[in-house]
The first five atom37 places (N, CA, C, CB, O) and aatype in JSON, in Angstrom:
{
  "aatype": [20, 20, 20, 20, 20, 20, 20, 20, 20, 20, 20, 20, 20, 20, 20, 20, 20, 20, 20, 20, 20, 20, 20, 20, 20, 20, 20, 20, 20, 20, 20, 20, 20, 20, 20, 20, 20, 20, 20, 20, 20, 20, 20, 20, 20, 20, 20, 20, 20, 20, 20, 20, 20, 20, 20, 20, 20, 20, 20, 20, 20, 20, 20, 20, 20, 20, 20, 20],
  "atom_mask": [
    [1, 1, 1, 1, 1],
    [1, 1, 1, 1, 1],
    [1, 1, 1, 1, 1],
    [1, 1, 1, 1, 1],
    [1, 1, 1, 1, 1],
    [1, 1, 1, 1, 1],
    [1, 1, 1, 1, 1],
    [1, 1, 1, 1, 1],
    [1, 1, 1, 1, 1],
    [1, 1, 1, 1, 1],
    [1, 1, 1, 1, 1],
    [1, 1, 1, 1, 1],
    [1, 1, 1, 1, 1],
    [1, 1, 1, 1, 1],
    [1, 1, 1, 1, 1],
    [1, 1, 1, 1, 1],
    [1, 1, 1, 1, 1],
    [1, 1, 1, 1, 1],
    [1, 1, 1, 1, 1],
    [1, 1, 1, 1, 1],
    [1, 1, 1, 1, 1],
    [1, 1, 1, 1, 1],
    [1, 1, 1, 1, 1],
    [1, 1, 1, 1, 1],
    [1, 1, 1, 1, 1],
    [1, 1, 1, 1, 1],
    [1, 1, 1, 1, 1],
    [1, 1, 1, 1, 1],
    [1, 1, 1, 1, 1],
    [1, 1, 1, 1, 1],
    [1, 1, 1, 1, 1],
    [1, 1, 1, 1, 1],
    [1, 1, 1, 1, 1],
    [1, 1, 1, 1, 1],
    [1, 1, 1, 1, 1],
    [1, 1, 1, 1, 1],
    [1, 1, 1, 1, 1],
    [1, 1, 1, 1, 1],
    [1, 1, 1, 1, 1],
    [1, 1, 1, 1, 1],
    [1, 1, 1, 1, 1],
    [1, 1, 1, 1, 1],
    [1, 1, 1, 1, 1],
    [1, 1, 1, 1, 1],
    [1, 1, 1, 1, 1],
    [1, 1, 1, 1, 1],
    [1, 1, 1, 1, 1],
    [1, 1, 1, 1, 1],
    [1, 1, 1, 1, 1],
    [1, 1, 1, 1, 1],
    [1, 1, 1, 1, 1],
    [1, 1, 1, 1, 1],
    [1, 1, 1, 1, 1],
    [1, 1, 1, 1, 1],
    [1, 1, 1, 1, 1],
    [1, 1, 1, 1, 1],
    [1, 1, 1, 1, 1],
    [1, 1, 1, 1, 1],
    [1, 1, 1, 1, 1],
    [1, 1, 1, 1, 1],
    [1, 1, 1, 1, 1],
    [1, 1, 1, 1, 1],
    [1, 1, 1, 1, 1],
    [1, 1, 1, 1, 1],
    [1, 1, 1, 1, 1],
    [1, 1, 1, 1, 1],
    [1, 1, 1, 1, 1],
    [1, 1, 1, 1, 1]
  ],
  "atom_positions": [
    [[-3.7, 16.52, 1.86], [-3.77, 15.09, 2.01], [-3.8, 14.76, 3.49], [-2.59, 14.4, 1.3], [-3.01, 15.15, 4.35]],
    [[-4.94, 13.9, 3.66], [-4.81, 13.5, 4.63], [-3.91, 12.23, 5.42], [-5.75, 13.52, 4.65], [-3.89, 11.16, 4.81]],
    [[-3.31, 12.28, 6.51], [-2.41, 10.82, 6.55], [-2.54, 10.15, 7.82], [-0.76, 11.02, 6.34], [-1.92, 10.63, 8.77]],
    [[-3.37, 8.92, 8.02], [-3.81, 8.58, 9.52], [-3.44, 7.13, 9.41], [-5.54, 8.87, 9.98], [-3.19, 6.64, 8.3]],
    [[-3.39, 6.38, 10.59], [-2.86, 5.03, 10.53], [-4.5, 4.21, 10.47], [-1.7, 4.63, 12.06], [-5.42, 4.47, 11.25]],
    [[-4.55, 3.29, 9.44], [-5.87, 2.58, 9.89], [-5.32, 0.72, 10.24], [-7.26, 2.77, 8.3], [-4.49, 0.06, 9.62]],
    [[-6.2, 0.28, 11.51], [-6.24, -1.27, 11.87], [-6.62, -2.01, 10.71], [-7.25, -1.65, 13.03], [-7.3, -1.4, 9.89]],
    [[-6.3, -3.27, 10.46], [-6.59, -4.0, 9.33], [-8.12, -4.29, 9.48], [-5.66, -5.28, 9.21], [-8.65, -4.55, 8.4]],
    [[-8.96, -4.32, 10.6], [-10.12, -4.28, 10.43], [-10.53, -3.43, 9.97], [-10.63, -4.44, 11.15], [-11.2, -3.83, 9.02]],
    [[-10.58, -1.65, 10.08], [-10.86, -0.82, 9.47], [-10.75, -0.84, 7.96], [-10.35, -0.06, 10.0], [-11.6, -0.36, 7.21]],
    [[-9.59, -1.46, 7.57], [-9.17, -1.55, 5.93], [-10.44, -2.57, 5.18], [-7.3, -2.46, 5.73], [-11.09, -2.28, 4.18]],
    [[-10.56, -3.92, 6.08], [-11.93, -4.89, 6.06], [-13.09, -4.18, 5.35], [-12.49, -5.28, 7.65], [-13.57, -4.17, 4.21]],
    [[-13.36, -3.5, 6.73], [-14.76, -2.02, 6.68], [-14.31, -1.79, 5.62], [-14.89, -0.42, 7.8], [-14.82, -2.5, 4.74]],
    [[-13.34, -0.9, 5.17], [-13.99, 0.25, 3.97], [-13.84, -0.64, 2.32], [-12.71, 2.11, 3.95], [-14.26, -0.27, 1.22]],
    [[-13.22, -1.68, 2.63], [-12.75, -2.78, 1.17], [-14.45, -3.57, 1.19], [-10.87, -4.42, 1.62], [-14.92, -3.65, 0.06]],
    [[-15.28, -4.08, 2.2], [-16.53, -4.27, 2.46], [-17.88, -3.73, 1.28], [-16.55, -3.6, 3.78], [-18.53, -4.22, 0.36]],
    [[-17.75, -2.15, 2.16], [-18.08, -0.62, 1.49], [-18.21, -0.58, -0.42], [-16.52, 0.54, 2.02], [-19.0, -0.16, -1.25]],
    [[-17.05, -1.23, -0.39], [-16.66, -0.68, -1.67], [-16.02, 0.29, -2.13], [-17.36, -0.51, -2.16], [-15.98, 0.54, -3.33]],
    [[-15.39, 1.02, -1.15], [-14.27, 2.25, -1.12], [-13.07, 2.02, -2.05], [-13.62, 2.45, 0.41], [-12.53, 0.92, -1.93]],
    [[-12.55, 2.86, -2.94], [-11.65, 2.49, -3.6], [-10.2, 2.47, -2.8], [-11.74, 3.27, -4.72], [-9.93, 3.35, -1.98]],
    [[-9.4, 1.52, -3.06], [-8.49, 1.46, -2.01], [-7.39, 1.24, -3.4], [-8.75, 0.15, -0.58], [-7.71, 0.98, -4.56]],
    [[-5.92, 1.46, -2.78], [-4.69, 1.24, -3.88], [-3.71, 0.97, -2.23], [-4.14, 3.07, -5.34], [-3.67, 1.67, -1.22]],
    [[-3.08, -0.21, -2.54], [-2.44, -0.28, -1.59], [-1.23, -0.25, -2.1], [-2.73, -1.19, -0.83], [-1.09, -0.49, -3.29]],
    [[-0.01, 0.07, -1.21], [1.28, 0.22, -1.45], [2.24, -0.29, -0.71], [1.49, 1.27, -1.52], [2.4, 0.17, 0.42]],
    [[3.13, -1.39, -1.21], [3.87, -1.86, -0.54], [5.4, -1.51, -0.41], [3.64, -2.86, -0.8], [6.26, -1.66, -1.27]],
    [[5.56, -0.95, 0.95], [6.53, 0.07, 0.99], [7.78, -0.95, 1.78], [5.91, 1.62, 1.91], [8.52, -0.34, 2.55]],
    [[8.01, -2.36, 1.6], [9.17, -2.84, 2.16], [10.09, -2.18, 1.52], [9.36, -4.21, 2.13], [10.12, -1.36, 0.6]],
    [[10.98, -2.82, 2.29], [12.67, -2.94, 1.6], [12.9, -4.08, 0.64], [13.9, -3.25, 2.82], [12.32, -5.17, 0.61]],
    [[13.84, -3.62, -0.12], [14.35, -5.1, -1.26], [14.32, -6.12, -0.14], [16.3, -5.08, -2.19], [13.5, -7.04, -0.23]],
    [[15.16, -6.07, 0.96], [15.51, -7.45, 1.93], [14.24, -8.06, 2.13], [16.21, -7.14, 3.51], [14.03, -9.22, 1.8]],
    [[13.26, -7.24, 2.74], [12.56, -8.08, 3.78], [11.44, -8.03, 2.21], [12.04, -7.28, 5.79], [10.42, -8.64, 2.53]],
    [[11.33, -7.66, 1.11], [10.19, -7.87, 0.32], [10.78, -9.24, -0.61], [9.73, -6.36, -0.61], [10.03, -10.19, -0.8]],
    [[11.99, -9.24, -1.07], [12.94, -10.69, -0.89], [12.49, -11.85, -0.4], [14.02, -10.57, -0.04], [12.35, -12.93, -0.99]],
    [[12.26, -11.55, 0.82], [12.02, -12.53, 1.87], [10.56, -12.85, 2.38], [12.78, -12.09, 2.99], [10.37, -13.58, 3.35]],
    [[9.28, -12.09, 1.47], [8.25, -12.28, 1.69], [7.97, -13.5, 1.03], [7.59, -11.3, 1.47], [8.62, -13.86, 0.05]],
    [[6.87, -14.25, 1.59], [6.44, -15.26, 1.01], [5.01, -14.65, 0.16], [6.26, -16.43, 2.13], [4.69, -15.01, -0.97]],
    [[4.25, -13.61, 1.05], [3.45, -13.15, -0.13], [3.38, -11.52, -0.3], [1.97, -13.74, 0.03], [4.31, -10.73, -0.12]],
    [[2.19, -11.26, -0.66], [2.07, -9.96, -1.48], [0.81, -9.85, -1.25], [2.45, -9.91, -3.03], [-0.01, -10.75, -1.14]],
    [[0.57, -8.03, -1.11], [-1.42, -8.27, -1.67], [-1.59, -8.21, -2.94], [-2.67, -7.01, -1.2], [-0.85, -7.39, -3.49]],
    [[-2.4, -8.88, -3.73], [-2.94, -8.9, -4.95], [-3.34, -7.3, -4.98], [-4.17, -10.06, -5.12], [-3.98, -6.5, -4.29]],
    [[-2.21, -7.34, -6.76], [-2.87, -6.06, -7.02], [-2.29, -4.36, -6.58], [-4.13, -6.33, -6.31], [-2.38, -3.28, -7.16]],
    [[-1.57, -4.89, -5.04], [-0.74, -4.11, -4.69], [0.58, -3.35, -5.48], [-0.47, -4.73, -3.84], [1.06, -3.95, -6.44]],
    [[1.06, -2.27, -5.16], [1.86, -1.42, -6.25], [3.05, -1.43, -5.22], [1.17, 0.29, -6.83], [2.78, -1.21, -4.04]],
    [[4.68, -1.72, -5.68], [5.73, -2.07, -4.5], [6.29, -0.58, -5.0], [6.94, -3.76, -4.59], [6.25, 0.0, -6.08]],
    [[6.73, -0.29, -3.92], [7.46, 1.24, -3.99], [8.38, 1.13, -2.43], [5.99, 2.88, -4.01], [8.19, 1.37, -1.24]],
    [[9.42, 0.62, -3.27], [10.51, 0.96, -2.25], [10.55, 1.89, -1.41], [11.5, 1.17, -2.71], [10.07, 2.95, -1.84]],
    [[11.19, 1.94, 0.37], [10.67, 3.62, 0.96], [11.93, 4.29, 0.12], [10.74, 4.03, 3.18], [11.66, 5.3, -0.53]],
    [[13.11, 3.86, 0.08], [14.09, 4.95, -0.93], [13.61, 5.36, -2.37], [15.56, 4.23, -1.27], [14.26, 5.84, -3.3]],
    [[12.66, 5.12, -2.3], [12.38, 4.78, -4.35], [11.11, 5.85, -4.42], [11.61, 2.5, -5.05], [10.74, 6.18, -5.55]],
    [[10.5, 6.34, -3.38], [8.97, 6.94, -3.14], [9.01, 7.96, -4.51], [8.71, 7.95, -1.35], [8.59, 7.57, -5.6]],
    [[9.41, 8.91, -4.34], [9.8, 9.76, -5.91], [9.68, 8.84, -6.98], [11.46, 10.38, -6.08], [8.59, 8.66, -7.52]],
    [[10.85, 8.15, -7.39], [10.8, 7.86, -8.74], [9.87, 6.72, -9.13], [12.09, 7.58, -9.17], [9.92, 6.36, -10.31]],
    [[8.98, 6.09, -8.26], [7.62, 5.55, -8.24], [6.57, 6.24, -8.09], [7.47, 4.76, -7.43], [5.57, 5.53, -7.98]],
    [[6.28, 7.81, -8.01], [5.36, 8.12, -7.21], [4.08, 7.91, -8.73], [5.71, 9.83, -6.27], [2.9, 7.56, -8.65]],
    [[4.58, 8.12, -9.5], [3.57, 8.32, -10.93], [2.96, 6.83, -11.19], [4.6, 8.88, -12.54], [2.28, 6.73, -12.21]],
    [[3.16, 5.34, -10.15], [2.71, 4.15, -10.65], [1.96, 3.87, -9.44], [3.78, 3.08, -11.13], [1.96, 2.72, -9.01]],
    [[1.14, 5.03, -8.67], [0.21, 4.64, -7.56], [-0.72, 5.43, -8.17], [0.57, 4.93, -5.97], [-0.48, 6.59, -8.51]],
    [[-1.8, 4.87, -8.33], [-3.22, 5.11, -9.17], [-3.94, 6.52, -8.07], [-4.46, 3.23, -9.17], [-4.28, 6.43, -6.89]],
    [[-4.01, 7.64, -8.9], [-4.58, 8.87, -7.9], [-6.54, 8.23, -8.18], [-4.01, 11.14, -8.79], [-7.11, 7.48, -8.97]],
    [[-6.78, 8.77, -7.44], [-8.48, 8.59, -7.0], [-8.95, 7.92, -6.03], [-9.28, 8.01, -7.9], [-10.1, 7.81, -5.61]],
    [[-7.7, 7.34, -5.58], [-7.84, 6.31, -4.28], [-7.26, 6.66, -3.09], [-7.26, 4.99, -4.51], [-6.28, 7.4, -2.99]],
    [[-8.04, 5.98, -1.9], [-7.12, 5.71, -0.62], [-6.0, 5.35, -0.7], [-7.48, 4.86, 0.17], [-6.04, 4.25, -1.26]],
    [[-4.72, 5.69, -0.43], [-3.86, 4.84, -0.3], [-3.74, 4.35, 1.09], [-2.78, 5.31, -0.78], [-3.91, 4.96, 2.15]],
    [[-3.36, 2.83, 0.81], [-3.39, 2.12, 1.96], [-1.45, 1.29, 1.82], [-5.08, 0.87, 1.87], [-1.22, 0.28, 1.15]],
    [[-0.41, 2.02, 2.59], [0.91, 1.28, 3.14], [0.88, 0.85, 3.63], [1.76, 1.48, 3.54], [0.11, 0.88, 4.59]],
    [[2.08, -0.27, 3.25], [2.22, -1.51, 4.6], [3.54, -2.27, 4.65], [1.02, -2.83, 4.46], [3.85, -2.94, 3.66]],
    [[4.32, -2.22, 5.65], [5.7, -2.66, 5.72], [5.43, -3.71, 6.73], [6.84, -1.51, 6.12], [4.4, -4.17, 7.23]],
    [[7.08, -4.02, 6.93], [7.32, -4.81, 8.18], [8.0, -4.44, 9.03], [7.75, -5.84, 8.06], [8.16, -5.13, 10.03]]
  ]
}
């Protein structure tokens, strides 16, 4: 597996493309609490929780994380 940081323009580009993307939202309870939003579609996986979520992030895709 590969694991590289991409700019949100890059994410633009390849969502553009048509690249399959699965994004993962890796806050904390607090600060995901305290979000006002979410990406549509996105899969939340606590960073303590990565294991016992790992089976509800769709394989065939990019994964694309994103905290605060």
């Amino acid at each position: 597996m590969e694991v590289s940081r991409v700019t949100v323009d890059e994410v633009r580009t390849r969502m553009g493309r048509g690249e399959p993307l699965v994004f993962v939202d890796a806050r904390s309870a607090e600060a995901w609490g305290k979000a006002k939003s979410q990406i549509p579609g996105s899969v939340r996986v606590p960073p303590d929780e990565v294991a016992a979520h790992a089976d509800e992030v769709p394989r065939g895709k990019a994964v694309i994380t994103y905290c605060t």
